[in-house]
ChimeraX commands (.cxc) that place a marker at each C-alpha (Angstrom):
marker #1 position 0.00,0.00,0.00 radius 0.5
marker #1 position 1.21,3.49,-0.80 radius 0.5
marker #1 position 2.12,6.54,1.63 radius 0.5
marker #1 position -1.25,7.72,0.85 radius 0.5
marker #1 position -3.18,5.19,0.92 radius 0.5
marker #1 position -2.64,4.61,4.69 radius 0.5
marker #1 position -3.00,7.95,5.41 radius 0.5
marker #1 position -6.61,7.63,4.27 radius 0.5
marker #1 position -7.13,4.78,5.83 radius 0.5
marker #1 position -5.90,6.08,9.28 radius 0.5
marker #1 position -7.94,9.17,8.30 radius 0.5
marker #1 position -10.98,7.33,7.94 radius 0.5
marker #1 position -10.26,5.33,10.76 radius 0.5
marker #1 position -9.99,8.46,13.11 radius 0.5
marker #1 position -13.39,10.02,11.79 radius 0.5
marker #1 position -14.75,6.47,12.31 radius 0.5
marker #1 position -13.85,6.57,16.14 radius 0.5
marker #1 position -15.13,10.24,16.77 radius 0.5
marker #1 position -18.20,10.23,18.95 radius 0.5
marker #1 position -18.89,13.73,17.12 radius 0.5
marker #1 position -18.56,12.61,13.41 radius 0.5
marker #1 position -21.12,10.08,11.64 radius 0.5
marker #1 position -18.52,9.48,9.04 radius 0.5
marker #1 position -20.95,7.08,6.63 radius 0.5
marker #1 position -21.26,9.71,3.97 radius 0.5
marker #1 position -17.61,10.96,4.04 radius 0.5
marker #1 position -14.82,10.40,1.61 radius 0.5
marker #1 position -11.36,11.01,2.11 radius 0.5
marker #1 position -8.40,10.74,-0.27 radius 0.5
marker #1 position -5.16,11.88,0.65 radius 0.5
marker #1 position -2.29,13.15,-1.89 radius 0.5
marker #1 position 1.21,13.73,-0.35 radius 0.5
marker #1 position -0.10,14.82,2.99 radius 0.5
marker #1 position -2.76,16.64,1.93 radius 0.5
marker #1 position -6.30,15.42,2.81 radius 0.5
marker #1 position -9.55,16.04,1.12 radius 0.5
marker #1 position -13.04,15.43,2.67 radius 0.5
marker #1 position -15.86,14.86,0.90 radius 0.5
marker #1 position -19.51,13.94,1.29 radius 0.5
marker #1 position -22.00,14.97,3.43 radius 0.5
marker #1 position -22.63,15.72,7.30 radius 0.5
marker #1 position -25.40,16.73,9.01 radius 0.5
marker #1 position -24.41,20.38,10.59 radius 0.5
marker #1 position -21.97,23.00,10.18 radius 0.5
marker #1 position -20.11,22.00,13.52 radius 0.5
marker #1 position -20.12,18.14,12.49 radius 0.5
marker #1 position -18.15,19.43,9.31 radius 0.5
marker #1 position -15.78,20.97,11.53 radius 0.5
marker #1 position -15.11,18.55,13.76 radius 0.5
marker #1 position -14.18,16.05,10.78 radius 0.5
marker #1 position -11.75,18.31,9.97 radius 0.5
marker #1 position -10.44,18.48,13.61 radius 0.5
marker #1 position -10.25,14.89,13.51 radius 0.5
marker #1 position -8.34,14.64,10.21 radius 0.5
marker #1 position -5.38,17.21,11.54 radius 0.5
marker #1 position -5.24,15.44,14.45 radius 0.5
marker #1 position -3.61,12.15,12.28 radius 0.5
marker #1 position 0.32,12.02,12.38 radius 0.5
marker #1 position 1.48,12.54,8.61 radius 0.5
marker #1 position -1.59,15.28,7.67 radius 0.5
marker #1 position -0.20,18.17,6.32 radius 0.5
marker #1 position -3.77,20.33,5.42 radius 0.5
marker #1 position -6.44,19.38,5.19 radius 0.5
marker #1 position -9.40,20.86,2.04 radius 0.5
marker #1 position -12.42,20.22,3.56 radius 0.5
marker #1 position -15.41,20.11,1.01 radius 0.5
marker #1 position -18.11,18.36,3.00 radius 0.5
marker #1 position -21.39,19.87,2.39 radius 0.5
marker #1 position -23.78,20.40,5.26 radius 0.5
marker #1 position -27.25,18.73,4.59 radius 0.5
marker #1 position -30.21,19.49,6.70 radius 0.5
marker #1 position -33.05,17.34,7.54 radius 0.5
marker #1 position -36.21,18.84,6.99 radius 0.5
marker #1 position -37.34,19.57,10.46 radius 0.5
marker #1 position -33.82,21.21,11.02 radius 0.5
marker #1 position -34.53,23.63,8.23 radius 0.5
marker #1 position -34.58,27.32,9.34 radius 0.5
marker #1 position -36.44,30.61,7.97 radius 0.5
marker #1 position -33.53,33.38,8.33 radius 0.5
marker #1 position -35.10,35.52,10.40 radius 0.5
marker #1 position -35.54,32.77,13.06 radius 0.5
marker #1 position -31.89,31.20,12.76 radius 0.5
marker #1 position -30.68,35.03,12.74 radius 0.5
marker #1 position -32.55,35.47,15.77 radius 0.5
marker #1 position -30.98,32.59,17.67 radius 0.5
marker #1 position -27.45,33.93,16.25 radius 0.5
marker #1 position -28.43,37.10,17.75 radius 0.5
marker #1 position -29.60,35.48,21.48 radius 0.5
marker #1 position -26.01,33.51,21.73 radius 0.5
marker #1 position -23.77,36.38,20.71 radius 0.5
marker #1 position -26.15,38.23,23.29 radius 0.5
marker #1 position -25.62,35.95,26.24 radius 0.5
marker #1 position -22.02,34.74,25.69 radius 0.5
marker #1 position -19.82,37.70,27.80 radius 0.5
marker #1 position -16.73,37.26,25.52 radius 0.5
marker #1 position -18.59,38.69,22.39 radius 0.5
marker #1 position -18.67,42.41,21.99 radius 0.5
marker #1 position -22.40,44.14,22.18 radius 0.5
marker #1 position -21.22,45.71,18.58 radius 0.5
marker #1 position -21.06,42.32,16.71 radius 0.5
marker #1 position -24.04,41.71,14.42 radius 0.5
marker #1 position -25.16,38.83,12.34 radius 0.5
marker #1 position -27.68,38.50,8.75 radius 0.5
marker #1 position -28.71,35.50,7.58 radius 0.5
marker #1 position -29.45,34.40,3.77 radius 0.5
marker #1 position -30.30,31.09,3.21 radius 0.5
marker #1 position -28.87,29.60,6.11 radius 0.5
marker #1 position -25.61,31.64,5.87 radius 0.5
marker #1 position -24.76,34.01,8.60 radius 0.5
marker #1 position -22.75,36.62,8.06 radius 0.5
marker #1 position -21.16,38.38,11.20 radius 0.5
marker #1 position -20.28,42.08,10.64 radius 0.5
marker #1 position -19.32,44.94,13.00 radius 0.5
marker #1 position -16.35,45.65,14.95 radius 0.5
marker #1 position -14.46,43.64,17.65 radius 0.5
marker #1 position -10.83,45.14,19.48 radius 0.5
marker #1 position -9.66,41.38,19.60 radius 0.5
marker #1 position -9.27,37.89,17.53 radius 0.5
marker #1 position -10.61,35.86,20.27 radius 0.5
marker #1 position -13.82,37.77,19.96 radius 0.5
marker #1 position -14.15,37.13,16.19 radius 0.5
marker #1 position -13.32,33.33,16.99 radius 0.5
marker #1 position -16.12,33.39,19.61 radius 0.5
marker #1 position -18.70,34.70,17.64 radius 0.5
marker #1 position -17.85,32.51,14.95 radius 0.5
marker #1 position -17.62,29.17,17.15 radius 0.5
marker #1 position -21.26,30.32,18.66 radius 0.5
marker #1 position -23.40,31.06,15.41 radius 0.5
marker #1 position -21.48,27.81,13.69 radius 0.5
marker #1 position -23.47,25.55,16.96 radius 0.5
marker #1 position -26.47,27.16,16.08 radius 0.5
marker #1 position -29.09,24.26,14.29 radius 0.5
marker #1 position -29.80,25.54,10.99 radius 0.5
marker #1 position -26.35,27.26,9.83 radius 0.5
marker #1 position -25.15,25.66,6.94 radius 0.5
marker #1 position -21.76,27.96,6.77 radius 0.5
marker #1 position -20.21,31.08,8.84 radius 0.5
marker #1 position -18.27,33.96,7.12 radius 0.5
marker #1 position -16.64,36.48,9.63 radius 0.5
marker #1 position -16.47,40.07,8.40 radius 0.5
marker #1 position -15.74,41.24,11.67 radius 0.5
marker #1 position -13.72,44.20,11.91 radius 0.5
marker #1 position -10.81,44.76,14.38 radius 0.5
marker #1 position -10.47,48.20,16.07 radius 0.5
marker #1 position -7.42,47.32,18.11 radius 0.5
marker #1 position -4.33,49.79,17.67 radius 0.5
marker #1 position -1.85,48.60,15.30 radius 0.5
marker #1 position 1.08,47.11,16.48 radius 0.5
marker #1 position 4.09,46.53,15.27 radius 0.5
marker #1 position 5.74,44.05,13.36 radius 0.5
marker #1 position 8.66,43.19,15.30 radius 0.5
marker #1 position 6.61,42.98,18.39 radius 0.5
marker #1 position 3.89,40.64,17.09 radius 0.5
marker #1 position 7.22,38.08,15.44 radius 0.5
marker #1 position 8.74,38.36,18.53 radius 0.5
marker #1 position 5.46,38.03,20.92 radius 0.5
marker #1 position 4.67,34.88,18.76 radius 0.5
marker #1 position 8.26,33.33,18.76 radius 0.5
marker #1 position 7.73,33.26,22.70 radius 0.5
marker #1 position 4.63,31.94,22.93 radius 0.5
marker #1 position 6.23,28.92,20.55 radius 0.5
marker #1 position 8.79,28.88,22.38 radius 0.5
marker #1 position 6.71,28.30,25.95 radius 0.5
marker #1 position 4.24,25.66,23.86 radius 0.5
marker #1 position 5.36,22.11,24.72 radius 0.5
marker #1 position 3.81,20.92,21.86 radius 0.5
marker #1 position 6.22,23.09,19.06 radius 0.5
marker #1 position 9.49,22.69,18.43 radius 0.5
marker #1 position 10.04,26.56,18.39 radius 0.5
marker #1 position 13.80,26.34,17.20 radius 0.5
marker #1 position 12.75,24.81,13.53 radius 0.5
marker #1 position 10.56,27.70,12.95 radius 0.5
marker #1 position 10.83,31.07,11.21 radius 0.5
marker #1 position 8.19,33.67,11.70 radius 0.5
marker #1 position 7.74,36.51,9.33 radius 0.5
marker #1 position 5.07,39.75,9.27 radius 0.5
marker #1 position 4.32,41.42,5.78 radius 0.5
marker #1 position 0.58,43.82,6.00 radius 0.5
marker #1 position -0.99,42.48,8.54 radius 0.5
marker #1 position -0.60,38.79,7.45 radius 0.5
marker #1 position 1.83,36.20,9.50 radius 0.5
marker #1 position 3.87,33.42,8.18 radius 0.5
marker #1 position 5.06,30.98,10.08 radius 0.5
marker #1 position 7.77,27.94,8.27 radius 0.5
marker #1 position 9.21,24.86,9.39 radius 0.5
marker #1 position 8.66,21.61,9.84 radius 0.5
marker #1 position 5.50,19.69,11.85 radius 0.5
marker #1 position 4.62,16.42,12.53 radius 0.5
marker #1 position 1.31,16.87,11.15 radius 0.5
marker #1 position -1.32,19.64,10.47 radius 0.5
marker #1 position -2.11,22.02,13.31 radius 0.5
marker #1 position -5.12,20.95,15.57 radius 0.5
marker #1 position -7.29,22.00,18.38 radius 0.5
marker #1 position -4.71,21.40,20.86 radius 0.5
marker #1 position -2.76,24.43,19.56 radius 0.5
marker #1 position -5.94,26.95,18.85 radius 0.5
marker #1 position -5.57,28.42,22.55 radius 0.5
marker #1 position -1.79,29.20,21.65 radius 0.5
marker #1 position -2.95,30.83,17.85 radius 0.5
marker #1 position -5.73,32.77,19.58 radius 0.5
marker #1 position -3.13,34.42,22.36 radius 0.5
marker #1 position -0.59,35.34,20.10 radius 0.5
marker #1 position -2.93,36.22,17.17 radius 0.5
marker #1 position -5.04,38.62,19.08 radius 0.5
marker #1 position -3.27,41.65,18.63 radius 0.5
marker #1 position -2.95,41.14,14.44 radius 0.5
marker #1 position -3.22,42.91,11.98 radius 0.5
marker #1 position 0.40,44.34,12.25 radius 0.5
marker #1 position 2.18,47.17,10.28 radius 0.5
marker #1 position 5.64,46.86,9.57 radius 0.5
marker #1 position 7.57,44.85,7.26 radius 0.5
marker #1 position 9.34,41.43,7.97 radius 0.5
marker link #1:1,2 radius 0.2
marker link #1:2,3 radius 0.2
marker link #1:3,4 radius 0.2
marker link #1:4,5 radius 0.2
marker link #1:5,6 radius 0.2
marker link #1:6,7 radius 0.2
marker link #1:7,8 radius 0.2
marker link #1:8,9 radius 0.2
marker link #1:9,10 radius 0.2
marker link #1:10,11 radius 0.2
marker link #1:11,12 radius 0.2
marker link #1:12,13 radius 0.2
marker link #1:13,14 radius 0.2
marker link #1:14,15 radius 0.2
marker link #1:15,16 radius 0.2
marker link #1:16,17 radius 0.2
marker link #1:17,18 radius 0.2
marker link #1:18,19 radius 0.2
marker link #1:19,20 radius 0.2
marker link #1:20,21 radius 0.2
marker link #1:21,22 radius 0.2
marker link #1:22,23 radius 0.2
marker link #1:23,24 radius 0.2
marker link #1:24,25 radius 0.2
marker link #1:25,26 radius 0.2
marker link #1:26,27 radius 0.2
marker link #1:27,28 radius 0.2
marker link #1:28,29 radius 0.2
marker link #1:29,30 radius 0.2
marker link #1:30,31 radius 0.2
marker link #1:31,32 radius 0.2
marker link #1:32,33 radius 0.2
marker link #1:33,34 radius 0.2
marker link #1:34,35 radius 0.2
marker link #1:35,36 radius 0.2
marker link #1:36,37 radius 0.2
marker link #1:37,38 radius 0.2
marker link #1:38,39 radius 0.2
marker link #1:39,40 radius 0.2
marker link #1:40,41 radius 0.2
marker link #1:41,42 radius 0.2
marker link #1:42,43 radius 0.2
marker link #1:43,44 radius 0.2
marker link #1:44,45 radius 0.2
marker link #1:45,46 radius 0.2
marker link #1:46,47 radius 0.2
marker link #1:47,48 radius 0.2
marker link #1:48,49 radius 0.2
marker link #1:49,50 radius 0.2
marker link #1:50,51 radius 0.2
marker link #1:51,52 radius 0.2
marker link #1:52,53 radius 0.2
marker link #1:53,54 radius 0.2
marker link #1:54,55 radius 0.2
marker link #1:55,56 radius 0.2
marker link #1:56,57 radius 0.2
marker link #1:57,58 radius 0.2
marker link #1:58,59 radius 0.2
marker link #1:59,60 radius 0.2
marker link #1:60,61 radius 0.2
marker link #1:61,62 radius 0.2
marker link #1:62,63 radius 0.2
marker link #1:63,64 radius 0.2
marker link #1:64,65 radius 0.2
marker link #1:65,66 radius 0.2
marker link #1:66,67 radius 0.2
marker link #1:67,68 radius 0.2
marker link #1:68,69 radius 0.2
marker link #1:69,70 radius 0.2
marker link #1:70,71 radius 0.2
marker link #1:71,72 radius 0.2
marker link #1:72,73 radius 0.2
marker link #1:73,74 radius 0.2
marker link #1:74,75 radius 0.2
marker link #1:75,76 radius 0.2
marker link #1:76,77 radius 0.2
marker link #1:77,78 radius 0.2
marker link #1:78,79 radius 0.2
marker link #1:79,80 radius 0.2
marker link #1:80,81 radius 0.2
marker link #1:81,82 radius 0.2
marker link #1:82,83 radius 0.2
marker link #1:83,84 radius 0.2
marker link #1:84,85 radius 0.2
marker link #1:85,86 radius 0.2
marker link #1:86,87 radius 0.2
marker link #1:87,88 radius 0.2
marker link #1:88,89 radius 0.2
marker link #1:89,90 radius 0.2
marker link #1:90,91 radius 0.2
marker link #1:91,92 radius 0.2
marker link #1:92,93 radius 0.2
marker link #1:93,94 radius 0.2
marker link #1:94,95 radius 0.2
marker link #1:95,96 radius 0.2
marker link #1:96,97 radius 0.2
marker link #1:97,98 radius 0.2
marker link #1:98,99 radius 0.2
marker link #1:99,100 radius 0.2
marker link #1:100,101 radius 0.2
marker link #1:101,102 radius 0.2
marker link #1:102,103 radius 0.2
marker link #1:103,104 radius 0.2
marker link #1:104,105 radius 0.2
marker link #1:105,106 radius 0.2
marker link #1:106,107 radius 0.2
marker link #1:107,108 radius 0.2
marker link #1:108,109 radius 0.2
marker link #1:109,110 radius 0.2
marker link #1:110,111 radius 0.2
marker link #1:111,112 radius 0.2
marker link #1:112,113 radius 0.2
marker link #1:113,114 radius 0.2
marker link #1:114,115 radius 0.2
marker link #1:115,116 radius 0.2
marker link #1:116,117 radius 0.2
marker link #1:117,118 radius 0.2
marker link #1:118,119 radius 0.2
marker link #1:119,120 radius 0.2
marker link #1:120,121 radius 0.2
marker link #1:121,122 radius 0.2
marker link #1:122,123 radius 0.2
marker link #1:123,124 radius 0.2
marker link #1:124,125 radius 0.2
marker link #1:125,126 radius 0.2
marker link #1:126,127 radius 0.2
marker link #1:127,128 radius 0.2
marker link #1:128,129 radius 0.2
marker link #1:129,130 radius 0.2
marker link #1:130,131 radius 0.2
marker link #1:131,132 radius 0.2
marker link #1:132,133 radius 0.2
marker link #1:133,134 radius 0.2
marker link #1:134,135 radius 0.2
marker link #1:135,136 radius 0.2
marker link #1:136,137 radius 0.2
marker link #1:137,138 radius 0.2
marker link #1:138,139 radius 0.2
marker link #1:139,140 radius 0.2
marker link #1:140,141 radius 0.2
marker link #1:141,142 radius 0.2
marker link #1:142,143 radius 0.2
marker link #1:143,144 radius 0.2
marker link #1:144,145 radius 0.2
marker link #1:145,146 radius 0.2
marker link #1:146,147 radius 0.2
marker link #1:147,148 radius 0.2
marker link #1:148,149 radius 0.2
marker link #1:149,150 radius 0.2
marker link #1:150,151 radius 0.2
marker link #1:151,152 radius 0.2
marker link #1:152,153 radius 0.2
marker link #1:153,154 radius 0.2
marker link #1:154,155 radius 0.2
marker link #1:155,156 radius 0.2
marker link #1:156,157 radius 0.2
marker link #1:157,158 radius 0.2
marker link #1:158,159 radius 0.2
marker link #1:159,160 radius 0.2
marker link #1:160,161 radius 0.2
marker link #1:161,162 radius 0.2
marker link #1:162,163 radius 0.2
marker link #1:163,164 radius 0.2
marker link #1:164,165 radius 0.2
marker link #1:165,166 radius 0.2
marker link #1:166,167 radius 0.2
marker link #1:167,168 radius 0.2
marker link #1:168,169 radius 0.2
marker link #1:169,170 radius 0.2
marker link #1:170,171 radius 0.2
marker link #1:171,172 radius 0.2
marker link #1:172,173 radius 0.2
marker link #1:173,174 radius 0.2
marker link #1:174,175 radius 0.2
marker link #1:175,176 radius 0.2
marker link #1:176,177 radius 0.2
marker link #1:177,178 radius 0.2
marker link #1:178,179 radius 0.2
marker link #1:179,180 radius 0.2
marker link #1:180,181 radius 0.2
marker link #1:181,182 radius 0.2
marker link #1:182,183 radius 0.2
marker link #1:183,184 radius 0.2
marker link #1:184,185 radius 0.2
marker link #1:185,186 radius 0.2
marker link #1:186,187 radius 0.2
marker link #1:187,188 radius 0.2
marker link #1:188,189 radius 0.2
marker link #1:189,190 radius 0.2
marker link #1:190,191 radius 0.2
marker link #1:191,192 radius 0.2
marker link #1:192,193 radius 0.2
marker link #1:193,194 radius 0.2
marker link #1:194,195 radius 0.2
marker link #1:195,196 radius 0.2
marker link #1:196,197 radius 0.2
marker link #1:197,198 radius 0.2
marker link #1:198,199 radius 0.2
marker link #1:199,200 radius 0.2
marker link #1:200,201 radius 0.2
marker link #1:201,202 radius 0.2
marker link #1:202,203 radius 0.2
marker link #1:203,204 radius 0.2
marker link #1:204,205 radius 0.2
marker link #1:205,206 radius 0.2
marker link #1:206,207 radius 0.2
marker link #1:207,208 radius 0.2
marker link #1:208,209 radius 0.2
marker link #1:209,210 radius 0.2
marker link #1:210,211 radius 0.2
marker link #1:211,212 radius 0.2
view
C-alpha cells in the first residue's frame, strides 16, 4: 500500500472513532499529505469537527475540507428565526462584543461589525457555527485594536512557541508582511485543536504594520 493510501485509511479510521462525526457519507483521499473530505454531514459544527479529527492524524499536512452540510427537513430554518438565535447567543455569551451583528441568507450568517480582539471574532464565529440551521459562517468582523508593530507581534509569537510544549520553536521562522503572518518549518502533522488556545493568544493583537 502506498504513503497515501494509509493515510486515508488512518484518516478514515480516526473520523470512524469520533463520537462527534457520523462518518458514513464521508470520503477522504489523501495526496502527499494533503487530505480532502468529501460527502456529506449533518451540521456546520459536524463538518468541523471532521476536519479536527483529520489534523489530528500524524502525517496530515492540510487538510481541504469540502463536506457539504445537509439538513433534515425539520432542522430547516427561515432566516429571520436562525438570525434570531445567532443574535440570542452572541447576546448571552460575555466574551462577544455588544457591537457584533449577524444577517442570515439562506442559512448563511454573516457576522459584521467591529471587535478590538481575535478571540472575539473566533467566539462569535464558534457560537453562530453551533447554532441548528447554519449551513456555513463567514466572519467580516472588523478589528479596532491599535496597530502594532511588526517586530513585536514576530517576537510576541516566537515566545509563545517557544513556551508551547507541543512546538518545536527552534525549527521555525516567523515573518510579518501587512498584517498577514507566516510561520515555516517543519511539523509532525497539520495544526489541531490542541494548539488553537496558543494561535488565539498570540494572534489577538494582528493585523500588524511593519515589514518582515
Amino acid at each position: 500500500m502506498s504513503l497515501d493510501t494509509d493515510l486515508a485509511a488512518d484518516v478514515t479510521d480516526e473520523l470512524f472513532w469520533d463520537p462527534k462525526v457520523d462518518s458514513a457519507a464521508i470520503a477522504v483521499s489523501a495526496n502527499d499529505g494533503t487530505i480532502t473530505l468529501r460527502g456529506t454531514v449533518g451540521s456546520l459544527r459536524e463538518k468541523r469537527e471532521a476536519k479536527k479529527a483529520a489534523q489530528r492524524v500524524f502525517g496530515v499536512i492540510s487538510v481541504d475540507n469540502q463536506l457539504q452540510v445537509r439538513l433534515m427537513t425539520d432542522e430547516r430554518r427561515a432566516d429571520a428565526d436562525l438570525r434570531g438565535d445567532v443574535l440570542q447567543a452572541l447576546m448571552l455569551d460575555s466574551l462577544v462584543p455588544s457591537s457584533v451583528d449577524a444577517k442570515v441568507e439562506d442559512g448563511f450568517v454573516t457576522l459584521t461589525g467591529t471587535a478590538d480582539w481575535q478571540y472575539q471574532r473566533d467566539e462569535a464565529d464558534y457560537l453562530a457555527s453551533n447554532i441548528v440551521g447554519t449551513l456555513d459562517v463567514f466572519d467580516e468582523i472588523e478589528l479596532e485594536f491599535p496597530t502594532p508593530n511588526g517586530g513585536d507581534v514576530k517576537e510576541s509569537i516566537r515566545k509563545a512557541f517557544k513556551r508551547n510544549a507541543a512546538l518545536d520553536a527552534d525549527d521555525l521562522h516567523i515573518s510579518t508582511d501587512n498584517g498577514t503572518v507566516t510561520v515555516k518549518g517543519g511539523a509532525r502533522s497539520a495544526p489541531g485543536p490542541s494548539s488553537a488556545p496558543l494561535g488565539r493568544r498570540v494572534l489577538a493583537t494582528l493585523p500588524t504594520s511593519g515589514g518582515p
